[in-house]
C-alpha positions, 0 to 999 in steps of 0.5 A: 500500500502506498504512503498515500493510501495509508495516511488517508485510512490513518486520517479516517479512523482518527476523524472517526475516533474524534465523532465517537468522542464527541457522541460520548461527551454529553454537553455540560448544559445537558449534564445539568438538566439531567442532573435537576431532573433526577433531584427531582425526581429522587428527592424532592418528589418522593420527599413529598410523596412520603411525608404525604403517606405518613400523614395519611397512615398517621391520621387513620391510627390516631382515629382508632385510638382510644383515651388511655394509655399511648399504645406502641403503633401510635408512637411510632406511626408520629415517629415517621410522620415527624421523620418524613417531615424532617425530610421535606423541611431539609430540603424545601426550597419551594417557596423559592419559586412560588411566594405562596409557598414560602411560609407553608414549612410555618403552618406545619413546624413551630420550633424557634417561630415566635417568643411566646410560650407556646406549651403553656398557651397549649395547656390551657387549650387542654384544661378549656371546654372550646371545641377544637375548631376555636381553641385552634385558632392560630397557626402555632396551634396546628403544628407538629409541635401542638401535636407532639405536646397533645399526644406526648406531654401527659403518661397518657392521653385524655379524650381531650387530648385526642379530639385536638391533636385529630383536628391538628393532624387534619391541618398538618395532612393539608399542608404536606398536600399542598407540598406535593402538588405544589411540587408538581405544578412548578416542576417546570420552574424547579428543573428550568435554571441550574444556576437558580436551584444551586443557590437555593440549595447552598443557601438551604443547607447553610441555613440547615446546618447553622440551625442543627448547630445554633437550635438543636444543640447549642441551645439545648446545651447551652454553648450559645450566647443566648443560654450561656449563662442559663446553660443546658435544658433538654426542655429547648430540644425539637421534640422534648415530649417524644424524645424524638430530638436526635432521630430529627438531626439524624432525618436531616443529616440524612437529606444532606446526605442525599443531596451532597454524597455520591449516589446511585443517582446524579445529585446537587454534589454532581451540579457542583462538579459540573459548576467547577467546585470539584476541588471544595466539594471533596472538602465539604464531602469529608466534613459532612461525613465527620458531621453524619457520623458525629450527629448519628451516635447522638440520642436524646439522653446525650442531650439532657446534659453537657458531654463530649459526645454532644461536644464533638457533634457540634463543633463537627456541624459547625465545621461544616456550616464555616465550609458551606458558607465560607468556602463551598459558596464562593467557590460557585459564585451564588449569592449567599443569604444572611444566616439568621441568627435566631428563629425568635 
C-alpha cells in the first residue's frame, strides 16, 4: 500500500475516533438538566410523596385510638410522620419559586417561630371546654409541635387530648398536600435554571446546618450566647415530649446526605462538579461525613446534659456550616443569604 493510501485510512479512523468522542461527551448544559431532573425526581418528589403517606397512615391510627394509655403503633406511626417531615423541611426550597409557598414549612413546624410560650398557651387549650375548631385558632396551634405536646406531654392521653391533636393532624395532612402538588405544578420552574436551584440549595443547607448547630444543640446545651449563662435544658430540644430530638438531626443529616454524597443517582454534589467546585466539594464531602457520623451516635439522653459526645457533634456541624458558607459558596459564585441568627 502506498504512503498515500495509508495516511488517508490513518486520517479516517482518527476523524472517526474524534465523532465517537464527541457522541460520548454529553454537553455540560445537558449534564445539568439531567442532573435537576433526577433531584427531582429522587428527592424532592418522593420527599413529598412520603411525608404525604405518613400523614395519611398517621391520621387513620390516631382515629382508632382510644383515651388511655399511648399504645406502641401510635408512637411510632408520629415517629415517621415527624421523620418524613424532617425530610421535606431539609430540603424545601419551594417557596423559592412560588411566594405562596414560602411560609407553608410555618403552618406545619413551630420550633424557634415566635417568643411566646407556646406549651403553656397549649395547656390551657387542654384544661378549656372550646371545641377544637376555636381553641385552634392560630397557626402555632396546628403544628407538629401542638401535636407532639397533645399526644406526648401527659403518661397518657385524655379524650381531650385526642379530639385536638385529630383536628391538628387534619391541618398538618393539608399542608404536606399542598407540598406535593405544589411540587408538581412548578416542576417546570424547579428543573428550568441550574444556576437558580444551586443557590437555593447552598443557601438551604447553610441555613440547615447553622440551625442543627445554633437550635438543636447549642441551645439545648447551652454553648450559645443566648443560654450561656442559663446553660443546658433538654426542655429547648425539637421534640422534648417524644424524645424524638436526635432521630430529627439524624432525618436531616440524612437529606444532606442525599443531596451532597455520591449516589446511585446524579445529585446537587454532581451540579457542583459540573459548576467547577470539584476541588471544595471533596472538602465539604469529608466534613459532612465527620458531621453524619458525629450527629448519628447522638440520642436524646446525650442531650439532657453537657458531654463530649454532644461536644464533638457540634463543633463537627459547625465545621461544616464555616465550609458551606465560607468556602463551598464562593467557590460557585451564588449569592449567599444572611444566616439568621435566631428563629425568635
Amino acid at each position: 500500500m502506498k504512503n498515500g493510501g495509508l495516511k488517508k485510512i490513518l486520517m479516517g479512523m482518527a476523524v472517526l475516533v474524534v465523532i465517537g468522542v464527541l457522541v460520548f461527551v454529553k454537553d455540560p448544559e445537558a449534564q445539568k438538566q439531567e442532573t435537576m431532573d433526577s433531584i427531582y425526581d429522587h428527592i424532592l418528589l418522593p420527599y413529598a410523596q412520603q411525608a404525604v403517606d405518613s400523614c395519611t397512615e398517621f391520621n387513620e391510627v390516631l382515629k382508632h385510638t382510644q383515651a388511655g394509655s399511648r399504645e406502641a403503633n401510635l408512637t411510632a406511626s408520629f415517629k415517621q410522620l415527624v421523620l418524613s417531615w424532617k425530610k421535606v423541611q431539609g430540603s424545601y426550597i419551594l417557596g423559592e419559586y412560588n411566594d405562596d409557598m414560602k411560609d407553608t414549612p410555618v403552618f406545619i413546624d413551630n420550633f424557634h417561630v415566635g417568643k411566646g410560650d407556646l406549651f403553656a398557651q397549649l395547656e390551657r387549650i387542654v384544661n378549656s371546654d372550646k371545641p377544637a375548631s376555636s381553641a385552634l385558632y392560630k397557626t402555632s396551634y396546628q403544628t407538629i409541635n401542638a401535636l407532639e405536646y397533645f399526644l406526648f406531654s401527659q403518661d397518657e392521653v385524655s379524650e381531650r387530648q385526642l379530639e385536638l391533636a385529630r383536628f391538628v393532624t387534619e391541618n398538618v395532612c393539608f399542608q404536606l398536600q399542598n407540598i406535593y402538588q405544589a411540587y408538581q405544578e412548578f416542576h417546570p420552574q424547579i428543573i428550568s435554571d441550574p444556576k437558580l436551584m444551586l443557590t437555593n440549595f447552598m443557601d438551604k443547607l447553610s441555613n440547615l446546618t447553622f440551625q442543627i448547630k445554633d437550635w438543636r444543640i447549642g441551645d439545648v446545651m447551652g454553648y450559645t450566647l443566648k443560654y450561656k449563662d442559663t446553660g443546658a435544658s433538654y426542655n429547648r430540644s425539637e421534640y422534648p415530649y417524644s424524645h424524638l430530638s436526635s432521630q430529627a438531626m439524624q432525618a436531616l443529616f440524612e437529606v444532606q446526605e442525599a443531596l451532597i454524597l455520591e449516589q446511585d443517582y446524579l445529585n446537587l454534589g454532581d451540579l457542583i462538579e459540573l459548576s467547577g467546585a470539584t476541588k471544595q466539594l471533596e472538602t465539604t464531602r469529608d466534613l459532612l461525613k465527620q458531621a453524619t457520623q458525629d450527629v448519628f451516635v447522638l440520642s436524646d439522653d446525650d442531650l439532657q446534659t453537657p458531654n463530649e459526645k454532644v461536644k464533638k457533634a457540634y463543633d463537627s456541624v459547625n465545621n461544616l456550616q464555616k465550609d458551606y458558607y465560607n468556602v463551598l459558596i464562593p467557590a460557585l459564585d451564588v449569592s449567599q443569604k444572611i444566616l439568621e441568627a435566631d428563629g425568635d
